[in-house]
N, C-alpha and C positions, 0 to 999 in steps of 0.2 A: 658709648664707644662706636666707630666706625665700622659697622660690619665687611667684613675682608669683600677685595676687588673692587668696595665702595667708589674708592678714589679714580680706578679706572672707569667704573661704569659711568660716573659721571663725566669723565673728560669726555667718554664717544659718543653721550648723548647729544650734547651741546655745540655742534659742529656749526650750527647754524649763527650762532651770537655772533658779537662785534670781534674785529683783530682788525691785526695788519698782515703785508704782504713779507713775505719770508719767517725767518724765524726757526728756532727748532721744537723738541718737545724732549728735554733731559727725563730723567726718573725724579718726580715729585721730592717724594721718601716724608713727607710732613705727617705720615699714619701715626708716628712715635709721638708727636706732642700737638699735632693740631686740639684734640679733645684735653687735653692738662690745662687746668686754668692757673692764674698768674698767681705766683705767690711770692711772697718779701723774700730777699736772700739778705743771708744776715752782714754783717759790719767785717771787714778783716783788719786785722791788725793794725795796719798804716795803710790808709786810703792815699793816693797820691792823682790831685787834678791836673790833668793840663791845660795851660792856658792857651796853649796853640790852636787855630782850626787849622783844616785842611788850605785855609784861605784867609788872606787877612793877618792881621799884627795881632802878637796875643796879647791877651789881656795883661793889665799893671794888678799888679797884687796890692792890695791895702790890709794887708797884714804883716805878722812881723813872727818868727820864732819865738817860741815861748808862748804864744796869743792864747787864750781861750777862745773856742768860736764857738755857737751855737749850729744847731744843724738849722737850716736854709737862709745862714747868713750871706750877705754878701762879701765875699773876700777876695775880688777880683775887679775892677773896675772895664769896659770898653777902653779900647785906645786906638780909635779910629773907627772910618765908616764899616768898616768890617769886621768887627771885633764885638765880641758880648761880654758883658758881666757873667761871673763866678759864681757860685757860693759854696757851702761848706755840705758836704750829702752826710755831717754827722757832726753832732756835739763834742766835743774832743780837745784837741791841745794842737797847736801848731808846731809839729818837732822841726821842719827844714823849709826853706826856698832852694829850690835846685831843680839839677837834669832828672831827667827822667828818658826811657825809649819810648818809642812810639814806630808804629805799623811801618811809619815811613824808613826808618831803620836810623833816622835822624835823634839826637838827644834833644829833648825841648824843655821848656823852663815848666814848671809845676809845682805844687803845695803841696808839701805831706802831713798829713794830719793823722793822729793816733786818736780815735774815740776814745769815750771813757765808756766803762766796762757796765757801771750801775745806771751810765744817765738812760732814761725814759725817751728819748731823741725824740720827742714831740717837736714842731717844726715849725719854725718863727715864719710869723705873717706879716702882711708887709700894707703897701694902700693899695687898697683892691683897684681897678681897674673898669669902673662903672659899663655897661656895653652901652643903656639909656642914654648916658650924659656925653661919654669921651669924644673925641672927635677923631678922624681919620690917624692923624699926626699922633694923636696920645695913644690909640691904640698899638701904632707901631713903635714909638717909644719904649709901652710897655712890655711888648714884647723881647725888644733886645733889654731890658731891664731883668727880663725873667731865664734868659741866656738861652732863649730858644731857638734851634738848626733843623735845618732837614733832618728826619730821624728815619729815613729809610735809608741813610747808607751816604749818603755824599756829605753830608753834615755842613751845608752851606746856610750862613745865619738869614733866620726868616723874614727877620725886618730890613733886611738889606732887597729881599726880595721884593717887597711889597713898595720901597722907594721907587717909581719909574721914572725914566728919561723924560721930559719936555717933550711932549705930544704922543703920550703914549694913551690907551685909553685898553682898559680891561673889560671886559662884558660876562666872561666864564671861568668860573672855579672849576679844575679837576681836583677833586678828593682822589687820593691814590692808595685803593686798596687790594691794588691786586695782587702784590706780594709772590711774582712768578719766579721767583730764584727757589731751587731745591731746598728744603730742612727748614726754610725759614716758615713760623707760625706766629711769628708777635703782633700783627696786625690782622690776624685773624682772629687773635686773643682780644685784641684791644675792640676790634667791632663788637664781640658777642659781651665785652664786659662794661662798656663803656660810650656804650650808643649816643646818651645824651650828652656825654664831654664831646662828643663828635659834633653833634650841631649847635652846640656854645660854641666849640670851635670857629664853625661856617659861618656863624650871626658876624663874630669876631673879624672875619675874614673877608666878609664880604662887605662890612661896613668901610672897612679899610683900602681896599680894593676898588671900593665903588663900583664893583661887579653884580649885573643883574642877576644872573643867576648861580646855581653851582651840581655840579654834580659826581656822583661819587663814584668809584668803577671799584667793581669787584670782579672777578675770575670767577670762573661757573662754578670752581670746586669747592665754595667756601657759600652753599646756599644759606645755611645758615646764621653764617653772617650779615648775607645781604639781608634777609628777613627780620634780623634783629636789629639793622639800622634802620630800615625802611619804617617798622613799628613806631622808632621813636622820631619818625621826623612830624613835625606839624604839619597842617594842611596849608597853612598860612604861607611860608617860605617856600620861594623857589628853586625847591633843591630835590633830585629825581636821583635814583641808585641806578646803573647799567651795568647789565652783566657782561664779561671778555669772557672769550674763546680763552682755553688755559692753552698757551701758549708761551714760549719766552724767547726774548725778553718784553712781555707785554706790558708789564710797568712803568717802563721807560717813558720819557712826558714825550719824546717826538711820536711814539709807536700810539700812546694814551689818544694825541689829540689827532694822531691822521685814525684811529681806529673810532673813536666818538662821536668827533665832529668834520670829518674828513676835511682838516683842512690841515697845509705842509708848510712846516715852519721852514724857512730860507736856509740856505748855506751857510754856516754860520751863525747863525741865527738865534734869537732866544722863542720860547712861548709868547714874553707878551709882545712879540712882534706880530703875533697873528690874537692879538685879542683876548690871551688866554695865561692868567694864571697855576700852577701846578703845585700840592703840598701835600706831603704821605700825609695819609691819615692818624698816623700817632701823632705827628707834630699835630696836627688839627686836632686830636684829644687833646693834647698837654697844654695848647692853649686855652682850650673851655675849661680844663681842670685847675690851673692856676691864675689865671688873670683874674678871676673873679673874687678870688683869695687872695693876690699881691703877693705869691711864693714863688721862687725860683727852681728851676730846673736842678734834682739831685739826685734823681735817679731814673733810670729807664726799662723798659722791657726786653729784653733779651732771649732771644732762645738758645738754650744748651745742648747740643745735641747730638746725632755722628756716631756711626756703629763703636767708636768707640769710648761712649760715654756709658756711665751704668744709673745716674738719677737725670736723665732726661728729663727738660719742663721749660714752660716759659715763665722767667725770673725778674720781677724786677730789682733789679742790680744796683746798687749804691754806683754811683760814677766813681772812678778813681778805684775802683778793685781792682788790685794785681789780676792777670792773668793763673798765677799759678795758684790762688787764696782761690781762687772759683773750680779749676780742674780740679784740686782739691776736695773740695767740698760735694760736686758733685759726684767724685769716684770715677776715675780713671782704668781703662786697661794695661795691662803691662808695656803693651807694643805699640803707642800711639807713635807713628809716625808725623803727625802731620796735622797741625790746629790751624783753623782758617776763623778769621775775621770778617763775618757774614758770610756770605754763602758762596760755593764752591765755585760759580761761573763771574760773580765780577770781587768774591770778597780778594784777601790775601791771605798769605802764608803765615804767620807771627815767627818773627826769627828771634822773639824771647818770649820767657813766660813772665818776665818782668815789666810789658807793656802792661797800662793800666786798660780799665774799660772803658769807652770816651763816650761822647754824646752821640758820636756816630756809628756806635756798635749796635749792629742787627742781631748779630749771633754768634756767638762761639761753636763750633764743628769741629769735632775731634776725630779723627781719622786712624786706620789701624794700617796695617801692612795691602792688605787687598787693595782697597781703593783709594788709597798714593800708589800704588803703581799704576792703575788705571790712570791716575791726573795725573803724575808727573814723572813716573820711572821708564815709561815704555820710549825706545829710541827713537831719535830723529831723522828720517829719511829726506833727500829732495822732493822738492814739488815735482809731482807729474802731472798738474795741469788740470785735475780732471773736473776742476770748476763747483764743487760741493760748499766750498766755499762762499762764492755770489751770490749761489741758489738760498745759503743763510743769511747773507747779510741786509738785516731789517731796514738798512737803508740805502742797499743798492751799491757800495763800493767793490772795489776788485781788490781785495785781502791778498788772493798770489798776487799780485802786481806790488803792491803794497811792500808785501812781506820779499821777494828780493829786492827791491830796491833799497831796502831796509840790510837786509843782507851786505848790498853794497857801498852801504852807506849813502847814500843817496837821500840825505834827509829833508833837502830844500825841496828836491824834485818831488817828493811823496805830499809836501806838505801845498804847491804853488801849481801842481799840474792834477794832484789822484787823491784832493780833499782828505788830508790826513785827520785834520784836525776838526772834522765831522764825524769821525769816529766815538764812540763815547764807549770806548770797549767794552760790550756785554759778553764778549768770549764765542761769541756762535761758530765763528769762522775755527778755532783754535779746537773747538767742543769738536765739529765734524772733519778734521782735517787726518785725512788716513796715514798723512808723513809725520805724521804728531808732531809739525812744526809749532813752537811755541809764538806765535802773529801776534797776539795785543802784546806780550812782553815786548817784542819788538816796537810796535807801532809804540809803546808809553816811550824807548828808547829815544826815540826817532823825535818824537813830541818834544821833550825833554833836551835834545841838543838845539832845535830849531827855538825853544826860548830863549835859551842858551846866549846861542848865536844874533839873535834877531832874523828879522829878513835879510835876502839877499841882498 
């Protein structure tokens, strides 16, 4: 266990390591489960998948009501470049095809599947995924075969990533494990338990990538971590661990590659426009853990957590568990106000406990009366200008400018003249803003009418 003030002491030794410029430094709070190691969380009742991503056509279901399915079948097909295969996170029965909620507050198409009570849910294997033999092409094949997304939170599919445009060319992997958002500890779980799925991962990835080398970032505050990945890498591979400054949003891949390799990706812009591939470090677990095996994506890590949970831990979680089979089971205070989906600076709100857990669940955070007022009950004043704002934003935009134009609807102007949509809202500006004006809700508004619309 972490001896108290730990967490602090090591934020103020390490001033010296790698970051970027601006940024803030919220309350950690990770003392609750960083040290709890990962443990199964059981089946509920009716698992329900979605086939939606954040992005992309969901997937075509190939199954039917009534089905038997095995756990780590396939019961969902791609349908399109953006889109992954399903499968089943349990042995069970097919009771429905239907809606289901989701974080977005939209209904989306999903499978509900009721396990069975006595089966052994041992986990159908598939054709492994040779790393020796495969070629570039099959390994990223096999990764959208295995239904694998970004698994820090954006939940964008991996093999889409690793496709590039006609004259793009890759040279460096970032490993992302700095995991700087409050409460979240699952990649800090995943580095201390699962070192070696990390560099099957990188072989994986960088075969794929045709990237010379790679390297892995960790946050100061997770020494440990970095020590038990660094153990398990060979000497062979060109792949080095660098520690961040605990900072946030220091995760973030623009913040990642100008603090690493100080180099600035464009307006607009992606990483491998300046050379560089970007993948959290879970996804880079799960794919060293299952390609080698030919098994699909059925479950993930999760952290539980939030003054107002009472069996705090990081869980891996069957996908498609209700929200509420999980608050459940971990035991709940009377007064939760307030359950966020990842973590409290870029996760959301859940406006049901009927949303499932998806591939792109960080963390569940459960919250009591104190701090939802802190986040979201304290009133809204005007801007006074007083620029706390700019001094956070990791990339230099003007947030009050932003934020009335926004006001005024102004949402071409925000987007054609004050780079709206280089925003990737980490919350910094919203975190330090003394009028408690709520800015990225705005700025997602503003984004959101201008697709809308199109351009001017």
């Amino acid at each position: 266990m972490d001896r108290p003030g730990q967490e602090a002491e090591l934020t103020m030794s390490l001033w010296n390591t790698k970051t970027f410029a601006h940024g803030v430094h919220p309350p950690q709070a990770k003392d609750d489960t960083r040290s709890l190691p990962i443990r199964q969380f059981p089946f509920a009742p009716v698992l329900v998948i979605p086939l939606a991503l954040q992005v992309g056509r969901p997937s075509k279901p190939i199954v039917a009501a009534g089905q038997e399915v095995v756990r780590g079948q396939r019961i969902a097909e791609p349908d399109g470049f953006l889109s992954i295969a399903m499968h089943s996170p349990a042995s069970g029965v097919v009771r429905q095809i239907g809606l289901a909620p989701s974080i977005s507050g939209k209904m989306n198409p999903a499978i509900f599947i009721e396990p069975f009570a006595a089966s052994s849910q041992e986990m159908l294997t598939g054709q492994p995924c040779e790393l020796e033999t495969a070629t570039a092409d099959e390994i990223v094949a096999a990764i959208q075969a295995a239904g694998l997304v970004g698994l820090g939170g954006a939940g964008f599919p991996t093999h889409a990533k690793l496709q590039l445009p006609p004259g793009k060319r890759i040279d460096t992997l970032l490993i992302n494990g700095a995991e700087c958002e409050p409460y979240l500890t699952t990649d800090h779980r995943v580095m201390l338990e699962q070192p070696r799925d990390i560099v099957t991962g990188i072989r994986y990835l960088l075969k794929a990538s045709g990237a010379a080398s790679a390297v892995i970032a960790v946050e100061a505050n997770k020494p440990d971590a970095a020590a038990a990945v660094r153990q398990a890498l060979p000497a062979e591979l060109p792949i080095r661990v660098e520690i961040l400054q605990v900072k946030y949003p220091q995760g973030a891949e623009k913040m990642l590659i100008e603090a690493l390799l100080a180099r600035e990706v464009p307006s607009r812009g992606l990483p491998s426009d300046v050379g560089v591939l970007c993948f959290n470090v879970a996804s880079t677990a799960e794919i060293g853990r299952l390609l080698p095996r030919g098994e699909g994506l059925v479950d993930r890590v999760v952290t539980v957590g939030g003054p107002a949970v009472k069996k705090k831990g990081n869980y891996r979680v069957p996908l498609g568990t209700p929200l509420r089979f999980l608050l459940e089971s971990v035991e709940t205070a009377d007064d939760v106000t307030a359950v966020f989906l990842g973590g409290p600076m870029m996760g959301q709100a859940a406006s049901s406990l009927d949303i499932p857990i998806g591939k792109g669940t960080t963390g569940v955070i459960a919250l009591g009366p104190a701090e939802t007022g802190q986040l979201l009950g304290a009133p809204e004043y005007p801007c006074i200008r007083c620029g706390y704002c700019l001094d956070a934003c990791p990339i230099f935009l003007n947030p009050s400018q932003l934020g009335l134009l926004a006001a005024q609807g102004e949402f071409h102007a925000m987007a054609e003249s004050h780079h709206l949509f280089d925003c990737f809202e980490c919350g910094c500006c919203t975190y330090v803003c003394p009028s408690h004006i709520p800015l990225v809700q705005r700025f997602r508004i503003a984004k959101a009418a201008v697709r809308k619309t199109g351009p001017t």
